[in-house]
C-alpha positions as CSV (number, residue, x, y, z in Angstrom):
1,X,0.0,0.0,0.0
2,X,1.2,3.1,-1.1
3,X,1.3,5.8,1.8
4,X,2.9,9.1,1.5
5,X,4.9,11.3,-1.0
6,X,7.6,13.1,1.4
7,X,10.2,15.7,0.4
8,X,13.5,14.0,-1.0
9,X,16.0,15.3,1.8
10,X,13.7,14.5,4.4
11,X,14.6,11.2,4.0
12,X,17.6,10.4,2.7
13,X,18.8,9.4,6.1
14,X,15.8,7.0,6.8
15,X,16.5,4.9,3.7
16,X,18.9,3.6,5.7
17,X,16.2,1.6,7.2
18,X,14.5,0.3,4.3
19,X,15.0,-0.9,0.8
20,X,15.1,1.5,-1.8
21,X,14.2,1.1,-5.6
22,X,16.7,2.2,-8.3
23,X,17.5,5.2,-8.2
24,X,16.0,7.5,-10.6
25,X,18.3,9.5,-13.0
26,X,18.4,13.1,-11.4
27,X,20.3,16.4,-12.7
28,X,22.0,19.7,-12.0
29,X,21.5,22.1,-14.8
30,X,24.1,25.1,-16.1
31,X,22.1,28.1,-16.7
32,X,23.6,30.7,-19.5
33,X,23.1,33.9,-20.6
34,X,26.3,34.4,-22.9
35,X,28.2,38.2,-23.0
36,X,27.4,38.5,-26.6
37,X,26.4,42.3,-28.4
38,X,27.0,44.2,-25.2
39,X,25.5,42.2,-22.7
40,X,27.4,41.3,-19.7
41,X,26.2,37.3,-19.7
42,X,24.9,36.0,-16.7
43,X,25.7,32.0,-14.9
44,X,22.9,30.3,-12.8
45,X,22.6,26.6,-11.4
46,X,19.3,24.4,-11.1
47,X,19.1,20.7,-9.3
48,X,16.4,18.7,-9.7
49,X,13.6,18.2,-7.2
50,X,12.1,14.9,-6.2
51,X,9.7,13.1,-3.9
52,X,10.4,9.7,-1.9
53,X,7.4,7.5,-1.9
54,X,6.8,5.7,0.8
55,X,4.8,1.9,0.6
56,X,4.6,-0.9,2.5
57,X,6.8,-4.4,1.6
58,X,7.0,-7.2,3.7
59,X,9.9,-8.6,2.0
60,X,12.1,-5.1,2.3
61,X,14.2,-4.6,5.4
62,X,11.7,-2.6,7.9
63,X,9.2,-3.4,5.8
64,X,9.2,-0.4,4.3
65,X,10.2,0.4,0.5
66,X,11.5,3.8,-0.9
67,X,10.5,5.1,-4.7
68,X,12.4,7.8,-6.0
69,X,9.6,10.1,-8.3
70,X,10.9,13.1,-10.0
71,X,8.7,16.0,-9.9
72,X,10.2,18.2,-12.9
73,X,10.4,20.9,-10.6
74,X,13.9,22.7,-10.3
75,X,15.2,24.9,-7.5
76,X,17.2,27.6,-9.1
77,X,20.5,29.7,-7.6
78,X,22.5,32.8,-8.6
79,X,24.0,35.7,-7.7
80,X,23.7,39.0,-8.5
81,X,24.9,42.6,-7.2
82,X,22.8,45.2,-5.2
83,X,23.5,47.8,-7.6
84,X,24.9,47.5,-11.2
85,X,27.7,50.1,-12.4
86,X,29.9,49.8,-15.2
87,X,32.1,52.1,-14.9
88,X,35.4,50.9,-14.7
89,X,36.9,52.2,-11.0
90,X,33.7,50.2,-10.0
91,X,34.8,46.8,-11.4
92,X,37.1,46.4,-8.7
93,X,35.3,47.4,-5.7
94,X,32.8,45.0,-3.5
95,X,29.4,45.3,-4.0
96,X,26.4,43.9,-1.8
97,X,25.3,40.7,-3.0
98,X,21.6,39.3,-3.7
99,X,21.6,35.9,-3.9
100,X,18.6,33.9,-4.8
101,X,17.3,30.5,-4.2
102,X,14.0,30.0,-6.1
103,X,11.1,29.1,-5.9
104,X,11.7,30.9,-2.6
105,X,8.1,30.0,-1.7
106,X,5.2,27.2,-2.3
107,X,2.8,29.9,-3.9
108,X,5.1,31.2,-6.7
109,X,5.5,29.3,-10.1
110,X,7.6,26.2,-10.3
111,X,11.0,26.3,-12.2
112,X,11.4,23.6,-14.9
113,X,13.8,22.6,-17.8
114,X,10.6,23.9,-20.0
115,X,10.3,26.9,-18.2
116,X,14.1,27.8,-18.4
117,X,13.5,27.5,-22.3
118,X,10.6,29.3,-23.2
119,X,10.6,32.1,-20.3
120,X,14.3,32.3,-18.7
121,X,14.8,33.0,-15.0
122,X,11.9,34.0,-13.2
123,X,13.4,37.3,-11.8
124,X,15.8,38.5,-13.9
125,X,15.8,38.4,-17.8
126,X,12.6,37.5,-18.9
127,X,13.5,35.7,-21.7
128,X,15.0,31.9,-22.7
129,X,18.3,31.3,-21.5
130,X,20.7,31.2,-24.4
131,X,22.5,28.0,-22.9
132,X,21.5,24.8,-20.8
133,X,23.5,21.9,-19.9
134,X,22.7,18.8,-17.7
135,X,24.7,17.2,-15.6
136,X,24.2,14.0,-14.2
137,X,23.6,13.6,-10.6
138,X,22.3,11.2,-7.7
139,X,19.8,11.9,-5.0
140,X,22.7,12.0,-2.4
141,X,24.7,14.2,-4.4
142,X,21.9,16.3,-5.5
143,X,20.8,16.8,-1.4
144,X,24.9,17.4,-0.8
145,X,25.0,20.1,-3.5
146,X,21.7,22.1,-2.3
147,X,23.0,22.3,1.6
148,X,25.8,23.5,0.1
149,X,24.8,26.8,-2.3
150,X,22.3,27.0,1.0
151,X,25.9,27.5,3.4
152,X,27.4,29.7,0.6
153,X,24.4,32.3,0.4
154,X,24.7,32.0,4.7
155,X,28.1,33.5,4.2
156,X,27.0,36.3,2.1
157,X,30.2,36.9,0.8
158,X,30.3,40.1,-1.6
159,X,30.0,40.4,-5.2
160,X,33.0,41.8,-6.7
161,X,33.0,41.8,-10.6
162,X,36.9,40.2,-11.0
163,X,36.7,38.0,-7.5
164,X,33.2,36.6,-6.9
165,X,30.8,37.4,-10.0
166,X,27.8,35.1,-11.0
167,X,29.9,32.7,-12.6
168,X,32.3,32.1,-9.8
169,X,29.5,31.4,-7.6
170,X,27.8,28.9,-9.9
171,X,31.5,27.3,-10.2
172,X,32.0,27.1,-6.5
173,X,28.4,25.1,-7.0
174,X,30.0,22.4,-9.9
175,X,33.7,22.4,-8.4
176,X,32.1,21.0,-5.2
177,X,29.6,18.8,-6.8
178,X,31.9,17.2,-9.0
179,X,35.3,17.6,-7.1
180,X,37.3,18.9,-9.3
181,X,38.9,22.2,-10.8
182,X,37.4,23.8,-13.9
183,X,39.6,25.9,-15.7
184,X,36.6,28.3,-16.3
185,X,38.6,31.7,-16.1
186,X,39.5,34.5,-19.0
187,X,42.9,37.0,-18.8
188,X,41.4,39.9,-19.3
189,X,43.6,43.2,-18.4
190,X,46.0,41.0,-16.8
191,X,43.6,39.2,-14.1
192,X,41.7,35.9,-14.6
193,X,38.3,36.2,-14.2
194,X,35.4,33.6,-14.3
195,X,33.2,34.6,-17.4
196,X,29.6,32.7,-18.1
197,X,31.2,32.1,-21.6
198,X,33.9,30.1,-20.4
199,X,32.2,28.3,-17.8
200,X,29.8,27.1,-20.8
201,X,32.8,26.0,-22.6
202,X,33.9,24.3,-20.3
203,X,31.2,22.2,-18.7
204,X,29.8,21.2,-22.0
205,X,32.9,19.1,-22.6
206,X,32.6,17.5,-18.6
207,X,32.0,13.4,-19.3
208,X,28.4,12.3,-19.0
209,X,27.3,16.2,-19.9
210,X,23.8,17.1,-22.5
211,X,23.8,20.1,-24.1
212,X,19.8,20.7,-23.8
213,X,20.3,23.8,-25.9
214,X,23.5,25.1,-27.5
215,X,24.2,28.7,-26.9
216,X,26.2,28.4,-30.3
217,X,28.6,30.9,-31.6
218,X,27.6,33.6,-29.0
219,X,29.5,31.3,-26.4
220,X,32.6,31.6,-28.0
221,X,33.2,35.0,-28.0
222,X,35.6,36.2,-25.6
223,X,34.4,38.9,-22.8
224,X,35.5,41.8,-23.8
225,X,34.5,41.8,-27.0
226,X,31.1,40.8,-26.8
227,X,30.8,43.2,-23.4
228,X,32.5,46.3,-25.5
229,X,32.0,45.6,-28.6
230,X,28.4,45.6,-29.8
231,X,27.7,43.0,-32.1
């Protein structure tokens, strides 16, 4: 008898108890808005969401069986600063960060792969995202990752444009999740600097990664000329 659909992370923990059922595939998405014809480019990070069902089974240890059921729901991270400048004295200075983990409530609109295509991020753009990548992922791994971008937006570390931009936030995200370095940054006036271009590049050749949609060309053009020069 089935009995209850509980929240993923809830449970993770009591499984321990029980016999679980294969695991279903789950996935952490690159979000990418490329700095292309004078637009700066943006970086976010989705993981999937899922449900444990919960049903009885005499022959399962506890007598109790886990189902893993993805919901196609997303929750969605990035980072963003306070106030934007341009100017270039400003590039260098701190700025207050807004970070975002969304849906931040049950009553606003879930975030979905389909969503992501056809209307972008929810608070930002307003438009597709010009690149999405999957990565695959397991439950535990997926629960790991989410507590962590949670302890990074605790921190609250500033923005800073050359240091900690979108990109390097969303890095932090994939370097821990995957354990590993990527080489994501760009010289540009002698500093290296995490760009959403290069972080595209770079995760779309990762083993086991989908290109859901190809930001094509856009994606290879390097920061300051698609930020300066106007295509």
């Amino acid at each position: 008898m089935k009995r209850l659909l509980v929240p993923t992370l809830f449970l993770l923990g009591a499984m321990q108890t029980g016999a679980a059922s294969p695991v279903a595939p789950t996935h952490v998405y690159l979000v990418i808005y490329t700095t292309c014809g004078g637009e700066t480019g943006h970086a976010g990070l989705a993981i999937d969401r899922y449900d444990i069902l919960v049903s009885d089974c005499r022959a399962c240890p506890g007598k109790v069986r886990y189902d893993t059921v993805k919901t196609g729901r997303l929750v969605y991270y990035d980072l963003w600063p306070v106030e934007v400048s341009y100017s270039f004295d400003s590039v260098f200075v701190d700025k207050a960060p807004r970070y975002f983990k969304l849906p931040s409530s049950s009553s606003e609109k879930p975030i979905t792969v389909t969503s992501l295509l056809a209307k972008g991020i929810p608070h930002e753009k307003g438009y597709s995202c010009d690149g999405l990548i999957r990565i695959p992922g397991t439950p535990e791994s997926d629960g790991r990752l989410e507590r962590f971008m949670d302890r990074l937006i605790t921190r609250n570390r500033m923005f800073n444009a050359v240091y900690f931009n979108c990109a390097d936030f969303v890095k932090t995200g994939l370097e821990y999740l995957l354990n590993t370095d990527l080489p994501a940054e760009e010289n540009i006036a002698d500093f290296q600097i995490t760009t959403p271009n290069r972080l595209y590049q770079v995760v779309r050749e990762l083993p086991g990664a989908e290109v859901i949609k190809d930001a094509g060309p856009s994606a290879q053009t390097p920061f300051l000329e698609g930020r300066i020069r106007k295509q």
